[in-house]
C-alpha positions, -999 to +999 in steps of 0.1 A: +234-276+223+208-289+244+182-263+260+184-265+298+149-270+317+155-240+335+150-218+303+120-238+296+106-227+336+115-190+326+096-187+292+068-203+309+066-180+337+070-150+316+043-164+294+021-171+320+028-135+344+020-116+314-018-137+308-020-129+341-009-096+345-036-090+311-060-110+330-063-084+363-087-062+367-081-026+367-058-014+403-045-050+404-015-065+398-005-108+394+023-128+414+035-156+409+026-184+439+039-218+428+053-229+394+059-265+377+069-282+346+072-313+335+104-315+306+086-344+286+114-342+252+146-320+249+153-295+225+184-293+205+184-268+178+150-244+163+128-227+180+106-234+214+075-217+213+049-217+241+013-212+242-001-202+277-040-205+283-059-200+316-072-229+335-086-205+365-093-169+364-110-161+401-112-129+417-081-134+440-059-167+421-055-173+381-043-208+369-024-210+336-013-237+320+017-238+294+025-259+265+057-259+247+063-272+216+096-274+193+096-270+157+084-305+146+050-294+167+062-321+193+056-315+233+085-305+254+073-294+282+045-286+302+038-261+331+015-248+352+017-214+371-004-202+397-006-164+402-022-143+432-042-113+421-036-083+447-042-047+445-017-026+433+004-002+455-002+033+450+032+050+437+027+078+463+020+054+494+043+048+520+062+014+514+064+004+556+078-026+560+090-028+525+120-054+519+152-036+511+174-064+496+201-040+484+214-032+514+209-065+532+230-081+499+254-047+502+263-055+535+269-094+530+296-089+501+328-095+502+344-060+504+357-071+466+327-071+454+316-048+428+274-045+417 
């Protein structure tokens, strides 16, 4: 098979967020803001492993950049993530204005549908 570039956006996000999310300081939480990658060779059997290091860690934005390689060592893609560093919501405060997606999605379906 051939690994789809998509696959390659998700483990670098992943990788990235949890850098991030390391990366905060206590009461904060990362993200994500933008996302690239550039798919440079494709993969086609082994493994893909990524490596994630920061670029930018500020007090409000962290940069990471992320290399993945396949199993020869050679370059598949590279990706950069930005993340924004917010404090966290306190479990017991009132979420006002808080998206509810469930029922927005709920009420949208077809009356087939079945979550």
């Amino acid at each position: 098979g051939l690994l789809h570039g998509g696959v390659s956006v998700v483990l670098a996000e992943t990788i990235g967020s949890c850098g991030a999310h390391y990366s905060c300081p206590p009461d904060h939480r990362a993200v994500g803001l933008d996302i690239n990658a550039n798919h440079l060779k494709s993969a086609t059997s082994g493994w893909v492993t990524g490596t994630a290091r920061p670029v930018h860690i500020g007090k409000s934005t962290q940069v990471w950049q992320i290399d993945m390689h396949n199993d020869a060592g050679e370059l598949t893609c590279v990706s950069r993530i930005t993340m924004a560093i917010i404090r966290a919501v306190s479990p017991n405060s009132s979420m006002i204005g808080a998206p509810r997606f469930m029922g927005r999605l709920t009420k949208n379906c077809p009356s087939n549908f079945k979550p």
